[in-house]
C-alpha positions in Angstrom: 17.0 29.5 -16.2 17.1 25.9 -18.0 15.2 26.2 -21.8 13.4 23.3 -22.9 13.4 22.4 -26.1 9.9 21.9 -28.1 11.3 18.7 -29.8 10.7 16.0 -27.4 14.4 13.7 -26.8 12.7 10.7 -26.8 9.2 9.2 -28.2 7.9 5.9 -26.6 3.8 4.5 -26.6 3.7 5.1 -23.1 6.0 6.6 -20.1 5.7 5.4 -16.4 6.6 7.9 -13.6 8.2 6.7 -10.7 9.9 3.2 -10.1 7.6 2.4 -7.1 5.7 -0.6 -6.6 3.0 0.6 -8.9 5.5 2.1 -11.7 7.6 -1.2 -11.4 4.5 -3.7 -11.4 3.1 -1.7 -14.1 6.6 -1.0 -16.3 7.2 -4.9 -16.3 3.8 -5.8 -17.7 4.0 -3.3 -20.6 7.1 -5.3 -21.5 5.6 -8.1 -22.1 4.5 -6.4 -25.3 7.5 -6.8 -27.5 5.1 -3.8 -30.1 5.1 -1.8 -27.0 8.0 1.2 -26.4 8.3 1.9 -22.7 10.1 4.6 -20.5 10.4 4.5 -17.0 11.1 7.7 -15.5 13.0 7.3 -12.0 14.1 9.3 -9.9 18.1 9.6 -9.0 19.6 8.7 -6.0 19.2 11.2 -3.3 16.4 12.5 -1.2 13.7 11.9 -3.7 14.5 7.9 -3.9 12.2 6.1 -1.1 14.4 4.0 2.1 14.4 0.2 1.6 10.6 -1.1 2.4 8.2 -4.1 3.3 5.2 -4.8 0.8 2.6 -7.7 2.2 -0.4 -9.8 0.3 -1.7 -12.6 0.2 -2.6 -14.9 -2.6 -3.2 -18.8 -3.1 -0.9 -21.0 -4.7 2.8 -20.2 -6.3 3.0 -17.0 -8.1 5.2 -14.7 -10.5 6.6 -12.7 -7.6 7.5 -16.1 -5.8 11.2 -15.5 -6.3 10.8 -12.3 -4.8 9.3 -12.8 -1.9 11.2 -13.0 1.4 8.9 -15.0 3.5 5.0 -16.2 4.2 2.7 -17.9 6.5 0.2 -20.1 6.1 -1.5 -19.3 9.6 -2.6 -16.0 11.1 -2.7 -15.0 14.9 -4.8 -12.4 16.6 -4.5 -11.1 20.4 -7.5 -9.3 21.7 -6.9 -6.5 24.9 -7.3 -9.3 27.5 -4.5 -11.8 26.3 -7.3 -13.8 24.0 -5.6 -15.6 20.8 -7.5 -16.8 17.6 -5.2 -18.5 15.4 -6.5 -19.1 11.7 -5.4 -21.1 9.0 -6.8 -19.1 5.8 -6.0 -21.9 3.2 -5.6 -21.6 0.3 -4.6 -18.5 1.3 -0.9 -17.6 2.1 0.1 -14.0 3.7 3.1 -13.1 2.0 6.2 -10.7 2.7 8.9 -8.9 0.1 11.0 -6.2 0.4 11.5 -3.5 -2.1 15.0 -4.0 -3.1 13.8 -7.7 -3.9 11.0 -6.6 -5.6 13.0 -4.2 -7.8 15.8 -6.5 -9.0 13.0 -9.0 -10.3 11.1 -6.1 -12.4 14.5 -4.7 -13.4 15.6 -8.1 -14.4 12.5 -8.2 -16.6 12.6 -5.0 -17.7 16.0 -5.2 -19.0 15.1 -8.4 -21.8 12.7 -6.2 -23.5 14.4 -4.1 -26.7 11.7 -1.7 -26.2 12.5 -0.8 -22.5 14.5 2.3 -21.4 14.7 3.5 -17.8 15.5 7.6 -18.0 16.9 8.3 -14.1 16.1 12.2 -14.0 13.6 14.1 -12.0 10.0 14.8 -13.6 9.1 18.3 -12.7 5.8 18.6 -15.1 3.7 15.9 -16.9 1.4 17.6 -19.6 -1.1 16.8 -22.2 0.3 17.1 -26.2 -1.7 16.6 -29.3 -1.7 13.2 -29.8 -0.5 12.2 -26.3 1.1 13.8 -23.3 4.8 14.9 -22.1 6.9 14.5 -19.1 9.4 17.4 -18.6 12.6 16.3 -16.8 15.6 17.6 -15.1 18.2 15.3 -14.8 21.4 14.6 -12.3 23.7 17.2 -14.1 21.0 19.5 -15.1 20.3 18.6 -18.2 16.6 19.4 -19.2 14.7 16.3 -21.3 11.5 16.1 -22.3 9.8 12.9 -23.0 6.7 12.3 -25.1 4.5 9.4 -25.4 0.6 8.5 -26.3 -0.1 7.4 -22.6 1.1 8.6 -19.1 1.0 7.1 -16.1 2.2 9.0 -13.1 2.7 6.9 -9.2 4.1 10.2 -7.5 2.9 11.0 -4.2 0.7 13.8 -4.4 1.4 16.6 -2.9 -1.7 17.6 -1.1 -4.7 14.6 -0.6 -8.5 15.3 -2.0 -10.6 16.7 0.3 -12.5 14.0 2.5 -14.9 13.6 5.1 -13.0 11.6 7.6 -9.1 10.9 7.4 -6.8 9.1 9.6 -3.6 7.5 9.2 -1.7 4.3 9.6 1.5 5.4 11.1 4.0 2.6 12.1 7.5 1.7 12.7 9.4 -1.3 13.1 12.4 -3.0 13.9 14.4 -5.7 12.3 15.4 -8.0 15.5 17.4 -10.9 16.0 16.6 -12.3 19.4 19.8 -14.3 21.6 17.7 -17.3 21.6 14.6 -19.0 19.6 11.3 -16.7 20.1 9.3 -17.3 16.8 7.6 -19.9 15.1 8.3 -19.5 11.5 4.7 -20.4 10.6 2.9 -18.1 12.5 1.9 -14.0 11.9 0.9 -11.8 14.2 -1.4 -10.0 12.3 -2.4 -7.7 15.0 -1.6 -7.7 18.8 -4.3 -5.1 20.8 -2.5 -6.1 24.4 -0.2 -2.9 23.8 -1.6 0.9 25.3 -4.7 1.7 23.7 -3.9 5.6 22.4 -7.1 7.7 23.4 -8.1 8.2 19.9 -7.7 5.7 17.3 -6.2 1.8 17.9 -2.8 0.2 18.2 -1.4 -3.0 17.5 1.7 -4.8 17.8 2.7 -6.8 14.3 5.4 -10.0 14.4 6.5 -11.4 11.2 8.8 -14.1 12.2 11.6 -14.6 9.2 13.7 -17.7 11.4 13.0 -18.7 14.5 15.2 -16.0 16.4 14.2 -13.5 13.5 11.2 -11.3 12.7 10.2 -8.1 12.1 8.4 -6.2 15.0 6.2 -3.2 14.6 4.2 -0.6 16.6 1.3 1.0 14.4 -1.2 3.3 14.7 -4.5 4.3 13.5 -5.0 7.6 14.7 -5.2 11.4 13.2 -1.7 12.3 14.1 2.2 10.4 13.7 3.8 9.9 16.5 7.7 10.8 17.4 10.2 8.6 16.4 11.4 8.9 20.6 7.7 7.4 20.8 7.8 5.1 18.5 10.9 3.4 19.9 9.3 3.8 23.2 6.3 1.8 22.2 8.6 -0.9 20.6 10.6 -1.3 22.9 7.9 -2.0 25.5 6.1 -4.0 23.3 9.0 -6.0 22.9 10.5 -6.3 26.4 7.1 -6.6 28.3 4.7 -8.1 26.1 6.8 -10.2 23.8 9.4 -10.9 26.7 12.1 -11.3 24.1 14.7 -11.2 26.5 17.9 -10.3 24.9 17.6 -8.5 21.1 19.3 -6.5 18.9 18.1 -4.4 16.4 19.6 -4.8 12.6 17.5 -2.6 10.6 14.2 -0.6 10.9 11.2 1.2 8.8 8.8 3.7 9.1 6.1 4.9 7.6 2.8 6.9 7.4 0.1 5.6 4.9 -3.6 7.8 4.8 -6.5 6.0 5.6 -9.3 8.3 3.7 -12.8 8.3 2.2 -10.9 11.4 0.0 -11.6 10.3 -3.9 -8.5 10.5 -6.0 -9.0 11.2 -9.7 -7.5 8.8 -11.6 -7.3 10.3 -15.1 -5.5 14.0 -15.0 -5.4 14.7 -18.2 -6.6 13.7 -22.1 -3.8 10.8 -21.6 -2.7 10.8 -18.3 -3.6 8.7 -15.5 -2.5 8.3 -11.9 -1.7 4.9 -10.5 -0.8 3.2 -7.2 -1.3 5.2 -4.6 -1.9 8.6 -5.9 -4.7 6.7 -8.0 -6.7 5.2 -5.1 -4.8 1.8 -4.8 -4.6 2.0 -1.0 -7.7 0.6 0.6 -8.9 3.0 2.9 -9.7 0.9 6.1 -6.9 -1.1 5.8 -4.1 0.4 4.2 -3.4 -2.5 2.3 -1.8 -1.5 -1.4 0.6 -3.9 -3.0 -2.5 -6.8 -4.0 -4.9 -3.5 -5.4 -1.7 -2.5 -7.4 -1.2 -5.6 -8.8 -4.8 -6.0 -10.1 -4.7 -2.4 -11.3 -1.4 -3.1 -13.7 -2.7 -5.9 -15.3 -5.8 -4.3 -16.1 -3.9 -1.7 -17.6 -2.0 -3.7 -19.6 -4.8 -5.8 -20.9 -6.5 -2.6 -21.9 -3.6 -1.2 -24.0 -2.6 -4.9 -25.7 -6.2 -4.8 -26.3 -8.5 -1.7 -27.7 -5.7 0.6 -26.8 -7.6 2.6 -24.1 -5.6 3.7 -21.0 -7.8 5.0 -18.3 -6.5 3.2 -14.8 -9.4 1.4 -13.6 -10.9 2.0 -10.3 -9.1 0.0 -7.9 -11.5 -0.8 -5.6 -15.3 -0.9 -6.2 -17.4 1.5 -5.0 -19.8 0.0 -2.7 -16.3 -1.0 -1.0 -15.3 2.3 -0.8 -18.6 2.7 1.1 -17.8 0.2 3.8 -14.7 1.4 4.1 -16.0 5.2 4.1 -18.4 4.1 6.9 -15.9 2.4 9.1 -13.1 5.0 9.1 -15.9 7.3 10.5 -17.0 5.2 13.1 -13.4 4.4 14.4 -13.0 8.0 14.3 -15.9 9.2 16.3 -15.0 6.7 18.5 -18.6 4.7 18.2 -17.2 1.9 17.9 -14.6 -0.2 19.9 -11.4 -0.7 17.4 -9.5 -3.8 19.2 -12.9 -5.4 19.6 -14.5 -4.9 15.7 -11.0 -6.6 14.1 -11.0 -9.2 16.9 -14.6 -9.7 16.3 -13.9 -10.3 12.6 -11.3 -12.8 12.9 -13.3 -14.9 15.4 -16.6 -14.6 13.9 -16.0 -14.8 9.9 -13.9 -17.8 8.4 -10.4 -16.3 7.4 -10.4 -17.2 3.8 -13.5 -15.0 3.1 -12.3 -12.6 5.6 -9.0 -11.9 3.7 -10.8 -11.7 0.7 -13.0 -9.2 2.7 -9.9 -7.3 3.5 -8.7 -7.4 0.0 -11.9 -6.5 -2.0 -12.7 -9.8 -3.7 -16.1 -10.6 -2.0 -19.7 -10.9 -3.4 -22.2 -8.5 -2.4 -23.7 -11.7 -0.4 -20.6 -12.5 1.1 -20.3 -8.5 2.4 -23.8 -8.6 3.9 -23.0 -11.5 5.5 -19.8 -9.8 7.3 -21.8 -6.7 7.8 -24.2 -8.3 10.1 -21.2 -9.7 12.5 -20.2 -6.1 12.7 -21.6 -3.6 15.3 -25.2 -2.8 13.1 -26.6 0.3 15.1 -23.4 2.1 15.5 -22.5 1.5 11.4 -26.1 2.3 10.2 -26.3 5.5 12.3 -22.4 6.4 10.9 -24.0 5.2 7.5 -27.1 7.8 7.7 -25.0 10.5 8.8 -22.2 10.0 5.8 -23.5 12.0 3.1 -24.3 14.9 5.1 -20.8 15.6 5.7 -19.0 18.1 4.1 -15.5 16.9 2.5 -12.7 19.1 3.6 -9.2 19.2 3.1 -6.8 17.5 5.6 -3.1 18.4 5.8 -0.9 16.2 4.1 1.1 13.6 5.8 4.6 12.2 4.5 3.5 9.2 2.4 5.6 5.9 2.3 4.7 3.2 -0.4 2.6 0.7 2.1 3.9 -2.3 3.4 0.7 -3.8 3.8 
């Protein structure tokens, strides 16, 4: 059995867990700070390291991340179940792609100019409150136990099991790098979401088409529905969504990615100890009814950071406000009790709202106003009657899918 020593190896203001989106974002803010000691605790290559992934957002204008960022689109298509297209141009707006390794060499390129910067590759096994702070106990590749110490933890791990919740579902997808034998995409274009494909019997699916050249894109199948699919039906789906609705004639496949993101009115705790707090996903960053992450994570880590340059204080603030986590609460139960018709509510939305505010919608940056005004292009008997019967429902506990970072 390893001993840990009670001297801590290594003292910093504050330690990050995890080199996700959220512990990246977050790490290269604190940086900034050239007063400010940082450790960012990742883990080693092997089975604990996530595969290569897709973050989107959107956002107006150039950006920090901009030489990150593998592609965007300036206009955004929608296909209802009968073959109906809206196309919107959500100006100023832009909906923007990276991946994850891209992402990573621009934080770590960051990270590295800052004196106070260390990134510790070992596995965290505990994360504790201290006087004066809080420690992370690490084992790392050879064996070695460390323990770190530091006034302020934050901790981006998946958790193991979700909060209890009254409704949960899950965005459950997989997609396929393709390069097609002749032109098949406009470049400027995003399929957002594509309803032609099967409707499952519980839930919604979509068909998704970032085009990266015109005879490149990525393709994807998702789901929102209670259970993942097998990977035999996930290529299934694909495939037909690519041969008999796409009618991409000849393909081949260079890469793929998968993932399963929870789509919950659960409420995740965001401070776990006297000076630790959970970020990113773990700390709520995923909105529920969309599964969108990497925009929420972004706001959430410069919060932080203005907080600790400031008075010091390190609580992660909520990432999304609370009456949105209402909306959101009674949507997720309507699509689940099947009272209202998924394909048609998001196709409604897009045709009915202007696409600016809508993505804002999406994203949690409307007014109150500019909510109400959504809410009455929505189905109004079937929310306010999923809205009355809310907070008679008991919150349970819901078995724990395998979590990816989202893409969205």
């Amino acid at each position: 059995m390893t001993r840990r020593s009670h001297a801590p190896d290594e003292v910093s203001d504050v330690i990050i867990v995890g080199g996700g989106a959220s512990g990246l974002s977050l790490a290269q803010r604190l940086v900034a700070t050239e007063s400010m000691t940082v450790t960012l605790v990742e883990a080693p290559d092997g089975p604990l390291r996530a595969p290569e992934r897709t973050w989107c957002y959107w956002d107006a204008g150039s950006g920090e991340l901009d030489e990150a960022v593998d592609a965007s689109w300036s206009r955004l298509r929608i296909h209802d179940a009968d073959g109906g297209v809206i196309t919107v141009d959500p100006a100023p707006l832009r909906y923007r792609m990276l991946r994850s390794s891209a992402f990573e060499q621009w934080a770590y390129s960051r990270i590295a100019r800052s004196p106070g910067a260390r990134i510790v590759r070992a596995t965290a096994d505990t994360v504790r409150d201290t006087p004066g702070g809080a420690a992370v106990d690490c084992t790392a590749p050879d064996g070695r136990a460390l323990t770190l110490q530091a006034r302020h933890v934050f901790d981006s791990r998946p958790l193991a099991a979700l909060p209890p919740a009254r409704t949960q579902l899950l965005q459950h997808f997989r997609g396929w790098f393709v390069r097609t034998d002749t032109d098949r995409f406009d470049p400027v274009v995003a399929d957002l979401m594509d309803f032609r494909v099967p409707q499952p019997r519980h839930g919604l699916a979509f068909g998704y088409v970032l085009p990266l050249a015109p005879d490149r894109a990525l393709v994807e199948y998702t789901e929102f529905s209670r259970t993942p699919l097998t990977r035999a039906a996930y290529e299934s789906a694909l495939g037909h969504y690519s041969r008999e609705i796409l009618k991409l004639g000849g393909f081949s496949v260079e890469r793929a990615e998968q993932g399963v993101i929870p789509m919950t009115d659960a409420r995740f705790p965001r401070r776990i100890g006297a000076a630790v707090s959970r970020i990113g996903t773990a700390g709520g960053a995923t909105r529920p009814a969309t599964g969108y992450t990497f925009a929420a994570v972004q706001r959430q880590s410069r919060a932080i950071a203005a907080a600790l340059r400031g008075d010091g204080r390190a609580v992660a603030p909520r990432p999304h406000a609370r009456r949105v986590l209402a909306m959101d609460a009674i949507l997720l139960r309507a699509l689940d009790t099947g009272r209202i018709d998924g394909p048609g509510f998001f196709t409604g939305l897009f045709r009915d709202v202007p696409p600016e505010r809508l993505l804002r919608f999406l994203d949690g940056r409307t007014s109150p106003w500019e909510e109400w005004g959504i809410g009455l292009r929505t189905p109004v008997g079937p929310m306010l009657r999923t809205a009355v019967e809310l907070p008679f429902l008991r919150r349970r506990t819901h078995p724990a899918p395998r979590i990816g970072e989202s893409h969205r």
